[in-house]
Legacy VTK file of the C-alpha trace (Angstrom):
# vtk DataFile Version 3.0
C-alpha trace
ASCII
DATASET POLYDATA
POINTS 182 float
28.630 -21.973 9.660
31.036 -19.923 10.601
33.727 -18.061 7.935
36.481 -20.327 9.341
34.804 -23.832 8.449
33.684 -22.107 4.560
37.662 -22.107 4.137
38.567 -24.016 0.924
34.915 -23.859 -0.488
34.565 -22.852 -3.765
32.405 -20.149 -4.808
30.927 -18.907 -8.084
30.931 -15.221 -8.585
28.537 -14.183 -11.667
28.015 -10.732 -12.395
29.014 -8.716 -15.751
30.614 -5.150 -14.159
34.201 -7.083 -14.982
35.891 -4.493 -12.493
33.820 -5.870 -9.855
33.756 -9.435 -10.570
38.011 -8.751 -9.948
37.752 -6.946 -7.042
35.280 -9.274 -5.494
36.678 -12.423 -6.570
40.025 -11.081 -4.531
38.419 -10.364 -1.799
36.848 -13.623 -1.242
40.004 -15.381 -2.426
42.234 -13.861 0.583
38.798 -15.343 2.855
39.836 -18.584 2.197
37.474 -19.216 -0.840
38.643 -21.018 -4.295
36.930 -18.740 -6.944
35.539 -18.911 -10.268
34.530 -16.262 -11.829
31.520 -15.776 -14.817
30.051 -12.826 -16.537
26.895 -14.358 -17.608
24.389 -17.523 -17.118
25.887 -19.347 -19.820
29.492 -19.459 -18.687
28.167 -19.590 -15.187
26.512 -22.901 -15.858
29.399 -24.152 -17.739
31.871 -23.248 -14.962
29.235 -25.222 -12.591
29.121 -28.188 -14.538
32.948 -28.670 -14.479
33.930 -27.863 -11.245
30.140 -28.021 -9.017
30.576 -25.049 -6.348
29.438 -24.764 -3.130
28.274 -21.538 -3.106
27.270 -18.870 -5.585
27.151 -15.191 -5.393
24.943 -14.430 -8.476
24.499 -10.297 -9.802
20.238 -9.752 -10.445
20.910 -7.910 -13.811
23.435 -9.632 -16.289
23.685 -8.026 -19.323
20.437 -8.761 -20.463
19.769 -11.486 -18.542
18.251 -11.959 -15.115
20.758 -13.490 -12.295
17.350 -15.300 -11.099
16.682 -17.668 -14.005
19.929 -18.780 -13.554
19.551 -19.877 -9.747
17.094 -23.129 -10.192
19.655 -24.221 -13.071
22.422 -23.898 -9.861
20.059 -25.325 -7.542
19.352 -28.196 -9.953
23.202 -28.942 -10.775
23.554 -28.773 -6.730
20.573 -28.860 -4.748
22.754 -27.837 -1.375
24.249 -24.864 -2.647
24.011 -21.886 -0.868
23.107 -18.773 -3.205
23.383 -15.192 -2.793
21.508 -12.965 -4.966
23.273 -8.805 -5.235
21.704 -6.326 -6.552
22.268 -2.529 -7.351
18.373 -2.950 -8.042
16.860 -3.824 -5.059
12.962 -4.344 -4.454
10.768 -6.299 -2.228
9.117 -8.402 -5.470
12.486 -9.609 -6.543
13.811 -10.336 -3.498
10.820 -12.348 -2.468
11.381 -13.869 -6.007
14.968 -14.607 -5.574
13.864 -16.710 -2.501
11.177 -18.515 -3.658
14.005 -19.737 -6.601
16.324 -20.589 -3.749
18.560 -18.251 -3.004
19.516 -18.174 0.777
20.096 -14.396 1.110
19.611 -10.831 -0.877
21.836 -8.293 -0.535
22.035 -4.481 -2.576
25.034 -2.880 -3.624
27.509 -1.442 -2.752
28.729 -4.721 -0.757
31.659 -5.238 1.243
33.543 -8.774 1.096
32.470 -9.414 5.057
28.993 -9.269 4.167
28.906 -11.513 1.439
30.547 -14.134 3.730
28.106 -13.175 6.549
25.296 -14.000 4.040
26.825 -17.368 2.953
26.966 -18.017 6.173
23.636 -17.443 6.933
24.640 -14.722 9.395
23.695 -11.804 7.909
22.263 -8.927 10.039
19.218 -8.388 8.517
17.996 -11.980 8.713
18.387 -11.780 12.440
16.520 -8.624 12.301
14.033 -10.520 10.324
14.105 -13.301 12.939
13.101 -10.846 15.559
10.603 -9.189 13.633
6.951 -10.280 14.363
4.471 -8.016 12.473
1.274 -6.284 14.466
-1.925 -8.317 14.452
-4.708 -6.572 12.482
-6.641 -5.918 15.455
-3.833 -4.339 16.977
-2.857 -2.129 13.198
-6.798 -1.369 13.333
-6.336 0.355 16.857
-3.044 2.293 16.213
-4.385 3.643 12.870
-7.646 4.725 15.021
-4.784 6.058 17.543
-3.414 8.408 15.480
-6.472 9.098 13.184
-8.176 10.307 16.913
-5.151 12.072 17.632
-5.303 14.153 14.057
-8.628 15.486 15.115
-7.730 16.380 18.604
-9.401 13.399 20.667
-12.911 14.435 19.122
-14.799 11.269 18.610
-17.339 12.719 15.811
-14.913 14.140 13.553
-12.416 10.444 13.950
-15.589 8.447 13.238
-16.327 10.950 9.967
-12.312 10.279 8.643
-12.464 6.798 9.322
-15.839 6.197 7.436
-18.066 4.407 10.483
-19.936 5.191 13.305
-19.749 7.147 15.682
-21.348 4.377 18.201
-19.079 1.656 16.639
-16.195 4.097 16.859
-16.767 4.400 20.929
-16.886 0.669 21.137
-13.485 -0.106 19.868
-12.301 2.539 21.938
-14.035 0.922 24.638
-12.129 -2.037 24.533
-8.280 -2.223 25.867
-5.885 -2.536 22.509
-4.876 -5.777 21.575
-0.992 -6.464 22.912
0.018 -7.326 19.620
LINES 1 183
182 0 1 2 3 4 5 6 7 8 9 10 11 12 13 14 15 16 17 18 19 20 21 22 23 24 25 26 27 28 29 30 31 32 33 34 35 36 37 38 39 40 41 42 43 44 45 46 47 48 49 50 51 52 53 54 55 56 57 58 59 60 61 62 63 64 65 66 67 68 69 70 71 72 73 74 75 76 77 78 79 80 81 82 83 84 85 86 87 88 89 90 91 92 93 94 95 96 97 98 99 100 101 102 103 104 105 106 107 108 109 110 111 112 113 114 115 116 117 118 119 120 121 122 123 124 125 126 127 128 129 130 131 132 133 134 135 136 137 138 139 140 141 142 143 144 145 146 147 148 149 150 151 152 153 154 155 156 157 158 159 160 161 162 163 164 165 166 167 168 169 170 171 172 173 174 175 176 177 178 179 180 181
């Protein structure tokens, strides 16, 4: 979707900094969106029941509250709307959480406007990143760690067999073999 066709869409901004929650809902405002605006869950979820948004740009840390109990209560008023989760607290465990809630896309603070659109649109740079990415097979992580564990001790075979706690024997095998493409 591209930020032409989200034109006219409303969008539900929830986050408690007040200053931000302005200067945010502005920005998105001159992009075309029709905002509302919330400090916390509960007048999130009453601003959602009276006017049903499209999207949602939801703050992790509300004033006490966490911005991901409130997304299955968004994703139950509207099961198609797109939700981004921002954070000035960023870690793997809640963004895999925020995801697993429903959230379409994560993004830490500081934020510009154009990203936050990106995101709603589901174009935002890092999920094509993530789109590209395709992790090392552990065969192929076994032989790099033995790579560089080998190269530590100077190609000698004893002492890499030693650090890596097996065999010397078993340790020539592997290397033996041609690495695993990926």
């Amino acid at each position: 979707m591209t930020p032409q066709k989200m034109n006219r869409r409303q969008l539900l901004l929830v986050d408690d900094d007040d200053i931000f929650l302005h200067v945010l809902g502005k920005a998105m405002s001159k992009r075309g969106f029709d905002v509302l605006t919330a400090p916390g869950i509960a007048d999130a979820l009453e601003q959602t029941r009276q006017a049903v948004p499209d999207m949602a740009v939801v703050d992790l840390k509300l004033d006490g509250e966490s911005g991901l109990d409130l997304i299955p209560q968004l994703m139950n008023i509207n099961p198609d709307m797109t939700i981004v989760v921002l954070t000035g607290y960023s870690s793997i465990a809640t963004a895999v959480t925020a995801i697993k809630r429903g959230a379409s896309d994560y993004l830490s603070k500081p934020v510009i406007a154009d990203d936050v659109v990106n995101a709603l649109a589901g174009n935002s740079p890092r999920r094509k990143v993530l789109e590209e990415f395709s992790p090392m097979s552990v065969e192929r992580v076994e032989w790099e760690h033995i790579q560089k564990v080998l190269k530590e001790n100077d190609g000698n075979i004893s002492a890499t067999a030693r650090s890596l706690g097996m065999y010397r024997r078993t340790l020539q095998r592997k290397l033996a073999k041609k690495p695993v493409a990926k």
